[in-house]
Backbone as JSON Lines, residues from 0, in Angstrom:
{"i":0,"aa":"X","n":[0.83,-1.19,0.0],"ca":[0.0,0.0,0.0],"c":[0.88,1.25,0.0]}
{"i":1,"aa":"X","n":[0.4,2.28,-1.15],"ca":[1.22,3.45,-0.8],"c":[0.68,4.49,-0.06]}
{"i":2,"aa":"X","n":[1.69,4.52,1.23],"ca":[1.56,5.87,2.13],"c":[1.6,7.25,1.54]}
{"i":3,"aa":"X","n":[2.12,7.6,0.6],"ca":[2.48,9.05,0.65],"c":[3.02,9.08,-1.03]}
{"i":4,"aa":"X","n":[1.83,9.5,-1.86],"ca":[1.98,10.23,-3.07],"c":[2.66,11.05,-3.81]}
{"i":5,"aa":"X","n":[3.8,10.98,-4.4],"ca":[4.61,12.27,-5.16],"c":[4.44,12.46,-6.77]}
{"i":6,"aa":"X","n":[3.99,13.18,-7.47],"ca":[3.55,13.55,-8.16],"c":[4.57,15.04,-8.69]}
{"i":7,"aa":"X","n":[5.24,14.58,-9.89],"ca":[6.77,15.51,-10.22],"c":[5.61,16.31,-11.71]}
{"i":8,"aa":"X","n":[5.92,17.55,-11.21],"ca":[5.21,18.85,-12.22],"c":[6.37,19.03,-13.51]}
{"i":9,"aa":"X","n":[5.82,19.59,-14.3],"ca":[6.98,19.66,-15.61],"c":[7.82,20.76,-15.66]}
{"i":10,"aa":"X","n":[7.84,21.52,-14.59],"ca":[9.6,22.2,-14.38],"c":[10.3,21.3,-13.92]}
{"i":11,"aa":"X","n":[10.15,20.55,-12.87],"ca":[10.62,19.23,-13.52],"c":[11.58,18.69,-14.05]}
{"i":12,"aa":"X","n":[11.24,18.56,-15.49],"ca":[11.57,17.76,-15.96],"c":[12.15,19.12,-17.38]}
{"i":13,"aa":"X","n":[11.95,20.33,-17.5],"ca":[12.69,21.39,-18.06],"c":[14.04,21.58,-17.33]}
{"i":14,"aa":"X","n":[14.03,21.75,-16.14],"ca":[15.01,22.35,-15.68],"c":[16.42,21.2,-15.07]}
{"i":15,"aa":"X","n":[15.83,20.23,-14.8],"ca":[16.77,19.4,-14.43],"c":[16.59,18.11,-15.07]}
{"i":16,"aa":"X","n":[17.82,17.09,-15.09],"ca":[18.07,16.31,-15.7],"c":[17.79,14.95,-15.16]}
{"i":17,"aa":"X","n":[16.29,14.93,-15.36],"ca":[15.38,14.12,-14.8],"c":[14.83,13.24,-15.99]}
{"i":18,"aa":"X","n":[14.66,12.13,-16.32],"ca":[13.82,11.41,-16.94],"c":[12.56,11.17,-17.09]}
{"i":19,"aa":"X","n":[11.38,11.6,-17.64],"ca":[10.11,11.36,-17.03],"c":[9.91,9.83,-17.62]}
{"i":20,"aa":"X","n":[10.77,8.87,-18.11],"ca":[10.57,7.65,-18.46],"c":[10.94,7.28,-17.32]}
{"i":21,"aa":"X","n":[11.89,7.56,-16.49],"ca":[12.19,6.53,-14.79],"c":[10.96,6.7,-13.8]}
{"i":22,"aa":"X","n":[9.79,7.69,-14.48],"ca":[8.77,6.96,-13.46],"c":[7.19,6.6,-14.34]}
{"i":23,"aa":"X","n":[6.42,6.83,-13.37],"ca":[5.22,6.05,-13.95],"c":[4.72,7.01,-15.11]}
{"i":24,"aa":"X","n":[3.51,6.58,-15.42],"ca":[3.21,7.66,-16.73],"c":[2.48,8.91,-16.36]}
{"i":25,"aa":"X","n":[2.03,8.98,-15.05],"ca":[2.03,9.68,-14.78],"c":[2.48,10.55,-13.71]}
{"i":26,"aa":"X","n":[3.94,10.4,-13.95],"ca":[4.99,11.14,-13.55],"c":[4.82,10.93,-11.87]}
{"i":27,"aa":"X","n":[4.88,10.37,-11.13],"ca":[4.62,9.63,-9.92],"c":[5.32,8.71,-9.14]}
{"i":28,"aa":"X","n":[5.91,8.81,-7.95],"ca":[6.59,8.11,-7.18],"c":[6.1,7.8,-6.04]}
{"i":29,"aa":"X","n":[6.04,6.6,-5.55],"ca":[5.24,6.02,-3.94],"c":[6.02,5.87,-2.98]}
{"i":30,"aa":"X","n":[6.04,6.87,-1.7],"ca":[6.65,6.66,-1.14],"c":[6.09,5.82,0.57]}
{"i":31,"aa":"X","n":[6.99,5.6,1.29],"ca":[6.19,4.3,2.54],"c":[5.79,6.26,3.62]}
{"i":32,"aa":"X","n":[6.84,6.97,3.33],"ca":[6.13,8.05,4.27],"c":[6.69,9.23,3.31]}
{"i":33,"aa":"X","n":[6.23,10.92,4.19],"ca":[6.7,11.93,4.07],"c":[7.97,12.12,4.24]}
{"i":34,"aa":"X","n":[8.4,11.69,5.32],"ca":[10.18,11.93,5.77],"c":[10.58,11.14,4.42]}
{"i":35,"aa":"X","n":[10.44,9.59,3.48],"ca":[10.94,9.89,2.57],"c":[10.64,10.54,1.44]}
{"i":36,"aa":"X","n":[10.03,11.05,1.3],"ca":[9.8,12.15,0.26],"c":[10.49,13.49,-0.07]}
{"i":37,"aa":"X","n":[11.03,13.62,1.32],"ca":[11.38,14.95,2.25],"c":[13.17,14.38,1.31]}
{"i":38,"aa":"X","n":[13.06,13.2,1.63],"ca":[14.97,12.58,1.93],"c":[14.87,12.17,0.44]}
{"i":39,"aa":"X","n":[14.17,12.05,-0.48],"ca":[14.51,11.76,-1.88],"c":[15.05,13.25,-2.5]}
{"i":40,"aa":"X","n":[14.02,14.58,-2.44],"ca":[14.66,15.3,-2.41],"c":[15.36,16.0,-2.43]}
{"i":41,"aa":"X","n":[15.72,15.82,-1.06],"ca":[17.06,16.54,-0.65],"c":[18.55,15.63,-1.13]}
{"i":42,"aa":"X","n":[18.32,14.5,-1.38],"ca":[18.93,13.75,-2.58],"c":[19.34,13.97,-3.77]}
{"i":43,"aa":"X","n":[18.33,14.63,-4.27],"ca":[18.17,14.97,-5.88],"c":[19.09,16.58,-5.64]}
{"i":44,"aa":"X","n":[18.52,17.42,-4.85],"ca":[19.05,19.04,-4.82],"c":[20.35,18.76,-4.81]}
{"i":45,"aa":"X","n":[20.7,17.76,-3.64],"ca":[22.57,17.71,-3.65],"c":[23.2,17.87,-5.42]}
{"i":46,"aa":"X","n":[22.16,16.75,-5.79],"ca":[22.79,16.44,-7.28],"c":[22.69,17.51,-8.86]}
{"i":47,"aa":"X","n":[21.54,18.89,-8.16],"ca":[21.18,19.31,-9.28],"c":[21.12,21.04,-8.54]}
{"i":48,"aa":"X","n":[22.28,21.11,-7.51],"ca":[21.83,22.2,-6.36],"c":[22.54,23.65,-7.13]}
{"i":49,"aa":"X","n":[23.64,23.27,-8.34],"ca":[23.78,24.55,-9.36],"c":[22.5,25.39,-9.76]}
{"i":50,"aa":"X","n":[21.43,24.79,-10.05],"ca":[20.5,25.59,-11.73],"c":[19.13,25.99,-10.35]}
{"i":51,"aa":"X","n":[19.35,25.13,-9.05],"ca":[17.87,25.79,-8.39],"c":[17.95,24.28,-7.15]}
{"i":52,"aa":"X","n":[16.59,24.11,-6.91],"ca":[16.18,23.3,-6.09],"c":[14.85,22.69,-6.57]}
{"i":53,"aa":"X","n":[14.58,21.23,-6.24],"ca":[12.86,20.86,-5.68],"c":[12.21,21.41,-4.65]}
{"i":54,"aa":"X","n":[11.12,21.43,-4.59],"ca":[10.86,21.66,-3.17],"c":[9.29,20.95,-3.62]}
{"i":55,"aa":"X","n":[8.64,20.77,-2.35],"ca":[7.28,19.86,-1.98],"c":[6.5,21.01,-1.51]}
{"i":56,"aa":"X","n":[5.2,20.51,-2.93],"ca":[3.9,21.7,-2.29],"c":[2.31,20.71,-2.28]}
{"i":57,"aa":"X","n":[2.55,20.29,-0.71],"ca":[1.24,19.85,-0.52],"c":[-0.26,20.41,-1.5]}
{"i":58,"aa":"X","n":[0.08,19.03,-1.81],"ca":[-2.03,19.41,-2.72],"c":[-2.9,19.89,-2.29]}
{"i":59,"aa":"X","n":[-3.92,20.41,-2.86],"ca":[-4.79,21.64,-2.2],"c":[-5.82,20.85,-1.78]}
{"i":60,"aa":"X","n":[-6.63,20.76,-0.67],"ca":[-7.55,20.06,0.05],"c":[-8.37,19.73,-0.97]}
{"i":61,"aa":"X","n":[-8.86,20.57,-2.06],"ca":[-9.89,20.08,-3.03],"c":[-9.3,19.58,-4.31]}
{"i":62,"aa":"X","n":[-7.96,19.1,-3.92],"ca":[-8.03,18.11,-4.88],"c":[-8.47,16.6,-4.8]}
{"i":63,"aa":"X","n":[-9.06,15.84,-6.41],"ca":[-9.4,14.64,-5.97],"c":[-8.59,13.59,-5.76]}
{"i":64,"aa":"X","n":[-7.49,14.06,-6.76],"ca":[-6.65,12.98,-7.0],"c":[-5.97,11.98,-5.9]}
{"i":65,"aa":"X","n":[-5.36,10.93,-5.79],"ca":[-4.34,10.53,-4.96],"c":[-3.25,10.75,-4.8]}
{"i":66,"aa":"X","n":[-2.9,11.93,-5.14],"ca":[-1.55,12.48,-5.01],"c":[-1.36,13.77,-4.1]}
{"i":67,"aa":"X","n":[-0.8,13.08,-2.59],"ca":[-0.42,14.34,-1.14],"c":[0.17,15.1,-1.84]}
{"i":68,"aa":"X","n":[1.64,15.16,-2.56],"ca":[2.31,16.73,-2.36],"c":[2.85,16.76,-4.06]}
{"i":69,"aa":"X","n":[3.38,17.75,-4.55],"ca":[3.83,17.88,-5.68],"c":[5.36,18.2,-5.6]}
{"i":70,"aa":"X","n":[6.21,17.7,-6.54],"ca":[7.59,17.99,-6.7],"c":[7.7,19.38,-7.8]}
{"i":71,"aa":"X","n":[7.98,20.55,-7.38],"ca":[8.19,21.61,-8.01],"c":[9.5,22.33,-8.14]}
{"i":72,"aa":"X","n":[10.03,22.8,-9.63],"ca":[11.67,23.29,-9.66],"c":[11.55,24.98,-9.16]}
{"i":73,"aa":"X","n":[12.24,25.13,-8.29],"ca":[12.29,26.75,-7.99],"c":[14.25,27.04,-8.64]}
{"i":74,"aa":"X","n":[14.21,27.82,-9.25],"ca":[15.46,28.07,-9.82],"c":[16.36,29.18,-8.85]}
{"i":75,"aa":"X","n":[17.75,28.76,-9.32],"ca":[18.51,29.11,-8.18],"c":[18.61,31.0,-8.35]}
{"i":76,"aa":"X","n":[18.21,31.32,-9.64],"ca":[17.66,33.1,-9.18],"c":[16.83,33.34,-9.14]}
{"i":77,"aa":"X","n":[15.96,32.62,-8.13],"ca":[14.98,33.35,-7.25],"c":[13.75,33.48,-7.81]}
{"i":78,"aa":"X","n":[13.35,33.76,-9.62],"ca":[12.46,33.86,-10.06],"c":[11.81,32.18,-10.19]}
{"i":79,"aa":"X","n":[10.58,32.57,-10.32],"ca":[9.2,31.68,-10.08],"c":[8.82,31.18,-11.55]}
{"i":80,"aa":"X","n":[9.04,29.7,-11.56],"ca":[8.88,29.13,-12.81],"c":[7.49,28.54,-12.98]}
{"i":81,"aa":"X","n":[6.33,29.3,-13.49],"ca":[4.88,28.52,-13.32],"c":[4.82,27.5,-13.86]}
{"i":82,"aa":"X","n":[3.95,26.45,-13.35],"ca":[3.9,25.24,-13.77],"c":[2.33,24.97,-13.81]}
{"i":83,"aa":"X","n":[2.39,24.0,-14.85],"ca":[1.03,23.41,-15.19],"c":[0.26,22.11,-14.19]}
């Protein structure tokens, strides 16, 4: 059973050198909790911590989907990359 939903947005997959073939089709990773979600992460930033960061933005209460938080690229100057 999956605990804790991640769901990767398409800055993403613009800005860093991410595969959207290494996950499901719809761009989705299951994790057993939050702390790893938190620790995949901060995994990935080590590896991509030049051009910006991920960061996790809990889903909005009215969403339906099964997906808790979203993986979003914030770039390392500061400006705000909208995502779909």
């Amino acid at each position: 059973m999956v605990d804790y939903l991640v769901e990767l947005k398409d800055s993403v997959f613009r800005e860093i050198p991410l595969a959207e073939g290494d996950f499901t089709e719809y761009r989705q990773i299951a994790f057993d909790s939050k702390a790893d979600a938190e620790a995949w992460v901060t995994e990935q930033n080590c590896e991509h911590e030049r051009v910006g960061e991920l960061t996790l933005h809990t889903a909005h209460p009215a969403n339906m989907s099964d997906v808790d938080t979203y993986v979003v690229f914030q770039p390392g100057n500061g400006v705000w990359v909208p995502d779909s």
